[in-house]
C-alpha positions as MATLAB code, in Angstrom:
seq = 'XXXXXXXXXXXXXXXXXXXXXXXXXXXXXXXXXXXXXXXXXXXXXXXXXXXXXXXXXXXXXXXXXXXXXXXXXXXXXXXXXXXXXXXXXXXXXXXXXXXXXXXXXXXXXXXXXXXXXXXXXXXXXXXXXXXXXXXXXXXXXXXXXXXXXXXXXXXXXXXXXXXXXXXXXXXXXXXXXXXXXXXXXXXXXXXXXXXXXXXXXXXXXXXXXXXXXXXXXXXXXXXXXXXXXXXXXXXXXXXXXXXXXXXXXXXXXXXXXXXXXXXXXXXXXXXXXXXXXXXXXXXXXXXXXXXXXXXXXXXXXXXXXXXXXXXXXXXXXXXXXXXXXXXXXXXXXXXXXXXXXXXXXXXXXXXXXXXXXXXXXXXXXXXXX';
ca = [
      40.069   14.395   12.717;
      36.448   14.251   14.069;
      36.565   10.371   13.502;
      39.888   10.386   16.010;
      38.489   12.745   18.253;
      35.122   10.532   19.040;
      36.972    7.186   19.306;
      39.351    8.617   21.992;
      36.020    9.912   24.086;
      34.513    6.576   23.409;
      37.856    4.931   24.257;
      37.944    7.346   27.378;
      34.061    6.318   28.920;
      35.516    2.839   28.409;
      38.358    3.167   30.583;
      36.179    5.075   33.004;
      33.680    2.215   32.992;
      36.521   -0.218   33.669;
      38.487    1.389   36.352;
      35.124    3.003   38.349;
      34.759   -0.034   40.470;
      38.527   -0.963   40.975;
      38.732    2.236   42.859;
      36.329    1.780   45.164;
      38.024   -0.138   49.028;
      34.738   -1.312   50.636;
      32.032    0.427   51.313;
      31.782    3.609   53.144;
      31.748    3.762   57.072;
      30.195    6.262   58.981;
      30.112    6.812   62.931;
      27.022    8.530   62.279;
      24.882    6.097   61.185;
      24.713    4.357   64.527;
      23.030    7.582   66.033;
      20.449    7.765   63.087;
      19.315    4.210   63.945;
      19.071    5.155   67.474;
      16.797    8.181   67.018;
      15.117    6.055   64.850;
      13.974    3.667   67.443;
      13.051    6.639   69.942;
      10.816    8.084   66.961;
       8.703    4.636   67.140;
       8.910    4.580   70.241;
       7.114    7.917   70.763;
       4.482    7.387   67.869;
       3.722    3.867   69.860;
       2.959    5.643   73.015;
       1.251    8.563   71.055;
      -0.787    5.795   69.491;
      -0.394    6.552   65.775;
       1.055    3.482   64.879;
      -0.273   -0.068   66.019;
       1.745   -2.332   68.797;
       2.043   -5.243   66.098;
       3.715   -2.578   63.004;
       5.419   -0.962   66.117;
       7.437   -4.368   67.147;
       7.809   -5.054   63.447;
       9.841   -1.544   62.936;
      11.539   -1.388   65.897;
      13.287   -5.190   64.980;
      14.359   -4.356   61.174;
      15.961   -0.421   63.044;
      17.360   -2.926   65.557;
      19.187   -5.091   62.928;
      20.359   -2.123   60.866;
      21.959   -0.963   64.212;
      23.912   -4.162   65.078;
      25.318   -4.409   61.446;
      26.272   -0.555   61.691;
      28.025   -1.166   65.527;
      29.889   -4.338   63.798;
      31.596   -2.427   61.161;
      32.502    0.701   63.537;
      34.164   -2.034   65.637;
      35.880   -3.594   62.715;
      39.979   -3.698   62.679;
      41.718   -1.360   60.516;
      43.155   -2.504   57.116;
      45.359   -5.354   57.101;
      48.576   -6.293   54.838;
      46.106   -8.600   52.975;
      43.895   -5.557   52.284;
      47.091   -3.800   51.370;
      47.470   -6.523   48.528;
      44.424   -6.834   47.475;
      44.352   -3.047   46.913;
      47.814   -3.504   45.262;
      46.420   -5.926   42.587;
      43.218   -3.731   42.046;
      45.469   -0.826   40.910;
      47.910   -3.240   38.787;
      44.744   -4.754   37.015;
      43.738   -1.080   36.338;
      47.029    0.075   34.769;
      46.750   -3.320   32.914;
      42.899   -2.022   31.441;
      44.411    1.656   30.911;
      47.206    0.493   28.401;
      45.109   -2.694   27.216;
      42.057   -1.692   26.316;
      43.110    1.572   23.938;
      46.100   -0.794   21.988;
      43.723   -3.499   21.642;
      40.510   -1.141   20.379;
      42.934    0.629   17.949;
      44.563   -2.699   16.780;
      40.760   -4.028   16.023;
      40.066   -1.153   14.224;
      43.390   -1.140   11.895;
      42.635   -4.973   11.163;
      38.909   -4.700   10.680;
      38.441   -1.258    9.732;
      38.992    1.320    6.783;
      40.808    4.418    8.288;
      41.876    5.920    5.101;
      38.314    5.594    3.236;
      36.516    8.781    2.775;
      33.100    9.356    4.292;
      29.984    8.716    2.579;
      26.943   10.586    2.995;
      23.799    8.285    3.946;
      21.516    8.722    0.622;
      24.520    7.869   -1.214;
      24.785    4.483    0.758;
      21.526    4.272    0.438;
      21.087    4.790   -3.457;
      24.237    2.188   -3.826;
      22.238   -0.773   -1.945;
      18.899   -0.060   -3.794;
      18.510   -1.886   -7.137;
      18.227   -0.356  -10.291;
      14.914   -0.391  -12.424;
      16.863   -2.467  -14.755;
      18.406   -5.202  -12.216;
      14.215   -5.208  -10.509;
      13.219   -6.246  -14.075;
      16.129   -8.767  -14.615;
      15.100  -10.292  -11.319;
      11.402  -10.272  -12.423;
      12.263  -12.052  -16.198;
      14.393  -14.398  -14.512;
      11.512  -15.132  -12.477;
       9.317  -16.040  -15.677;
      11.885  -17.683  -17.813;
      11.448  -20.347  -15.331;
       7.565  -19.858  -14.186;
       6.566  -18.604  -17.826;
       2.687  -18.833  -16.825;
       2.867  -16.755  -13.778;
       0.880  -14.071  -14.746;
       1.041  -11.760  -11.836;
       4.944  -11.506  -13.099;
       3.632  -10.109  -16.299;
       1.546   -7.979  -14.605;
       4.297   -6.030  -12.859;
       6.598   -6.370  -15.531;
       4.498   -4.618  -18.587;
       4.392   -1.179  -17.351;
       7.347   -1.148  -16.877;
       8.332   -2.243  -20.324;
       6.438    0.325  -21.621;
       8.342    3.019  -19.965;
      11.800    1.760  -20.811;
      11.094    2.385  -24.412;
      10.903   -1.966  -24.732;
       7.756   -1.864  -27.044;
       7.741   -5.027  -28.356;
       8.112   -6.778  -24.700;
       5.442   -4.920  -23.276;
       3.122   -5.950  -25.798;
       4.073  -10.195  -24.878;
       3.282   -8.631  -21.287;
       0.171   -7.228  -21.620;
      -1.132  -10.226  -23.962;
       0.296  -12.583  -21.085;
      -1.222  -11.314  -18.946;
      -4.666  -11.132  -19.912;
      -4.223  -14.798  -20.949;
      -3.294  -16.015  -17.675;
      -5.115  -13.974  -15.042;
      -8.542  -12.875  -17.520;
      -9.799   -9.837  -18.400;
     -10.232   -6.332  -16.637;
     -10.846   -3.229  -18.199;
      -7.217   -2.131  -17.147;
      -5.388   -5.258  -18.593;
      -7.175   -4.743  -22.055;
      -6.967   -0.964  -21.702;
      -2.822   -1.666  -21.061;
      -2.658   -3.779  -24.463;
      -4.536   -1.473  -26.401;
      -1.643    1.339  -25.225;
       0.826   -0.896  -25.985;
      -0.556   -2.268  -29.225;
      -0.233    1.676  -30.183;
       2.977    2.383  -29.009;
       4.120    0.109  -30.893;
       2.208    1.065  -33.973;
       4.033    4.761  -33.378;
       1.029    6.358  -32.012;
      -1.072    4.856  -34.674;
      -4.695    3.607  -32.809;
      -4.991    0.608  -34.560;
      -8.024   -1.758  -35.290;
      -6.278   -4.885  -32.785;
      -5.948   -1.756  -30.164;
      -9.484   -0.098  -30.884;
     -11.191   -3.770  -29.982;
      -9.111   -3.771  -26.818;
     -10.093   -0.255  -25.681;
     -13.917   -1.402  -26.892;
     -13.130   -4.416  -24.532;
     -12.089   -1.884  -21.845;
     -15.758    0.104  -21.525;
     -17.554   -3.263  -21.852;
     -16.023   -3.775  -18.235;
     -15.800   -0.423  -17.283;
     -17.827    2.214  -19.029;
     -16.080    5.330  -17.004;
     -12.362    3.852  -17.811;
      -9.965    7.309  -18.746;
      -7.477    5.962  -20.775;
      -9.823    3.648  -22.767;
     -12.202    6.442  -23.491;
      -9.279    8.575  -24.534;
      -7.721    6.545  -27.016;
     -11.238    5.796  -28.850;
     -11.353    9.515  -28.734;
      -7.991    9.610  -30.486;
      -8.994    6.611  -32.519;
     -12.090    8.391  -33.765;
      -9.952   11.264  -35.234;
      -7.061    9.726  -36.633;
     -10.654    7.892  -38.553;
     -11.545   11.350  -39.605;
     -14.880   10.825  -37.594;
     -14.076   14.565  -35.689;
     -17.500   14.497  -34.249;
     -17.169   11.454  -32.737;
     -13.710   12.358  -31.008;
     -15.405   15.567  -29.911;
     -18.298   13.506  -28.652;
     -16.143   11.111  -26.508;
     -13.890   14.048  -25.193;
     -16.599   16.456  -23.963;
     -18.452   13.287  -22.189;
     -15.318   12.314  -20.504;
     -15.199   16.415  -19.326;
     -18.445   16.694  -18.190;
     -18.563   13.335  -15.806;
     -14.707   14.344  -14.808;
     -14.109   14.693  -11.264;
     -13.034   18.686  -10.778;
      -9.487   17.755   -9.383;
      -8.944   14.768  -12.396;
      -5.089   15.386  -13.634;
      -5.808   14.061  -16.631;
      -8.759   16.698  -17.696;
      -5.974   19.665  -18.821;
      -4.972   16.996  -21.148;
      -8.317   16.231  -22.445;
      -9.104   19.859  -22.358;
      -6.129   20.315  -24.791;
      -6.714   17.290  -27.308;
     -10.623   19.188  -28.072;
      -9.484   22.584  -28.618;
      -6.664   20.792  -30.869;
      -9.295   18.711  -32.606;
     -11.605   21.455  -32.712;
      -9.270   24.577  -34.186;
      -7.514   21.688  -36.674;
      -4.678   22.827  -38.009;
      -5.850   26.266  -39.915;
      -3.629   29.272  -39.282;
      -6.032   30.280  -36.500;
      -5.327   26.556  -34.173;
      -2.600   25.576  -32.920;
       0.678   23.674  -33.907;
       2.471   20.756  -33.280;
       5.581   23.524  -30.812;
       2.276   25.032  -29.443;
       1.253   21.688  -28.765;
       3.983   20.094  -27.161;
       4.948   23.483  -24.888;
       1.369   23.184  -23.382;
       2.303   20.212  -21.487;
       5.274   22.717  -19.651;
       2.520   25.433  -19.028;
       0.189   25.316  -15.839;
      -3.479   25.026  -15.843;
      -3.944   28.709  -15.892;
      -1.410   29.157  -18.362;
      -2.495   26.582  -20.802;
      -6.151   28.022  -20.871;
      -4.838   31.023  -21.580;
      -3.077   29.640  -24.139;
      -6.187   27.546  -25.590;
      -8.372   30.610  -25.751;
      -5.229   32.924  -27.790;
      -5.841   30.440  -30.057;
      -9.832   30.199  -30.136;
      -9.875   34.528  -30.409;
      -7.158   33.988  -33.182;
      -9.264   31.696  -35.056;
     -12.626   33.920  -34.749;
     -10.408   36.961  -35.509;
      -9.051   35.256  -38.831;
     -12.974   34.115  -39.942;
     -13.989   37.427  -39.224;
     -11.829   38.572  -41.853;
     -12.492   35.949  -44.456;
     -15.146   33.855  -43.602;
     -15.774   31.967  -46.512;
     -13.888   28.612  -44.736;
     -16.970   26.503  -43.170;
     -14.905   24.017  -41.626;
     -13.158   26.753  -39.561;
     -16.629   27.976  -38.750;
     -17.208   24.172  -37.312;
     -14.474   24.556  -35.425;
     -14.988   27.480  -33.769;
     -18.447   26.499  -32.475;
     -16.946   23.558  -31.113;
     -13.868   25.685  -29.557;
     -16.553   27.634  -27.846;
     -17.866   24.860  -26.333;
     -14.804   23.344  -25.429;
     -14.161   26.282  -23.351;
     -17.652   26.672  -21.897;
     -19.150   29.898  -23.488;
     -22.128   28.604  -24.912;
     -23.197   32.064  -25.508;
     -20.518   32.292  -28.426;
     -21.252   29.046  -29.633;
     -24.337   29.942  -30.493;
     -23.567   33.170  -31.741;
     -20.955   31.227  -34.020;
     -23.025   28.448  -35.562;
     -26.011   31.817  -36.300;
     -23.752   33.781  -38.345;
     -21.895   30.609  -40.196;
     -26.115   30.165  -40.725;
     -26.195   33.161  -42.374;
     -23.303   32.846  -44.342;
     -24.435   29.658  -45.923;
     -27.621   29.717  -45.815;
     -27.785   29.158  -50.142;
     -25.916   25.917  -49.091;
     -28.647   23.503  -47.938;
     -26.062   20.384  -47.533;
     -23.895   23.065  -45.141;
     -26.872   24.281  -43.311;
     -27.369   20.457  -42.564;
     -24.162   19.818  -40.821;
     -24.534   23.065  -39.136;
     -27.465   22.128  -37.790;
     -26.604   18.750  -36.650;
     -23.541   20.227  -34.917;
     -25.497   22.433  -33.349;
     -27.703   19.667  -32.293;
     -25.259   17.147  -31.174;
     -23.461   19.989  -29.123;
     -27.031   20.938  -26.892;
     -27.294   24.338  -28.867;
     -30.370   24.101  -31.328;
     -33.356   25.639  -30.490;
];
């Protein structure tokens, strides 16, 4: 009904438009204006004598008034209408009855040929999401691209990401080694394989993905997700010190608004409380990614107090002791730290091979002496 209802008002200022100037005779005639032009003239006649107008400007004004007058005295003297006008006024209003009936049946017969009455509205984002390709017709656009420019690399460029997160392992890895064939080596092009590479090893950091990472800090010693996976590669090796190493340098050269320091944060208190009754497990784990910063530190230092609480009560487990220092220091309170690695000191102190890697820990972590 609102559809109707705006095509008869546009239908309407049509008409309107059409029929405006039909209806006018001729223009308007006033006896009036004759006396205006008069008083005119006696105006510039007066400012002439009173000198506030030159003779030259004067003579100019008083001839333009003087024509305006004639033409106003021709058309008061002009004859009344004539049977000609009478026509021609005839066939004005026939041509506008003609526009009044023509113009609405020939707009609505457009519209039934051209248009769609009976089709439903459709809101604008919905038009809008129906003309914007899909992810997956983008990437058929982009492969039929390469299947006939295969050595394009800036097509494998855009395409390998994207592999990656459509769950197309295997492709992305072509992509990424495409691509760093054809358009040479950054730190985020070798960085990209090595993800790949372990993707599609099922999370597995392998040695082909470890040398691409490695290739990654050649170029770029700060890169995040290089330095992260040799993190994750150095404890899937069983080398925890070395993961804890990589993690806390990446922390303490970490911009303070980084997004990807939570998740860092996270992978060393992991690493750190290992999987003893006291740390975490894999639920904990995965529901700390659905938590917010506050509520994931909160989280990560339940699990540190839960840890100290258990080797409290039975402290005859050194690795847990290990742990804990590290925990500590994960979270900042040296002060504990250092308490922690005295007292696992004192608990082993017959143990000269445990007092070593006490020591060293303590070392490597800034807290001997």
């Amino acid at each position: 009904m609102t559809l109707w209802f705006a095509l008869a008002l546009m239908t309407a200022a049509a008409i309107f438009a059409v029929l405006w100037p039909l209806s006018r005779r001729g223009p308007l005639r006033s006896g009036s204006d004759i006396a205006v032009y008069r008083d005119q003239l006696e105006e510039i006649r007066r400012d002439q004598a009173a000198g506030l107008i030159a003779e030259r400007e004067a003579a100019a004004a008083q001839v333009e008034v003087s024509r305006r007058l004639l033409a106003a005295a021709d058309a008061e003297a002009a004859p009344p209408q004539t049977v000609s006008d009478a026509a021609a006024a005839r066939r004005r209003n026939a041509v506008a009855i003609a526009a009044l009936i023509a113009l609405p049946a020939g707009a609505l017969a457009l519209y039934l040929s051209v248009g769609s009455p009976l089709l439903p509205g459709q809101p604008l984002a919905s038009r809008v999401a129906a003309e914007r390709p899909s992810i997956a017709q983008m990437v058929a656009q982009v492969e039929a691209h390469l299947a006939k420019n295969p050595e394009e690399g800036r097509g494998w460029d855009v395409v390998a990401p994207i592999y990656l997160r459509m769950g197309r392992i295997e492709d992305a890895v072509k992509a990424r080694r495409n691509a760093l064939r054809l358009n040479g080596p950054t730190a985020e092009r070798h960085a990209g394989l090595g993800e790949a590479l372990t993707a599609a090893a099922n999370g597995v950091v392998t040695a082909e993905a470890v040398a691409a990472f490695k290739a990654a800090v050649v170029l770029d010693a700060e890169h995040v997700k290089a330095r992260f996976y040799l993190g994750l590669a150095a404890e899937q090796d069983g080398r925890i010190d070395d993961a804890v190493a990589i993690w806390r340098a990446m922390l303490e050269g970490a911009p303070a608004d980084a997004p990807w320091v939570d998740l860092v944060r996270t992978e060393l208190v992991r690493v750190a409380a290992g999987s003893s009754p006291g740390g975490p497990n894999e639920e904990q784990i995965a529901a700390a990614g659905d938590l917010t910063p506050e509520q994931r530190m909160a989280m990560v230092r339940g699990m540190v107090e839960r840890l100290a609480a258990r080797l409290g009560k039975d402290g005859t487990d050194f690795e847990g002791w290990l742990r804990l220092v590290r925990s500590y220091m994960v979270l900042g309170d040296r002060d504990r730290a250092i308490a922690a690695a005295g007292q696992a000191r004192r608990l082993f102190a017959a143990d000269p091979a445990k007092l070593k890697r006490i020591d060293d820990l303590a070392k490597g972590l800034g807290l001997d002496g």
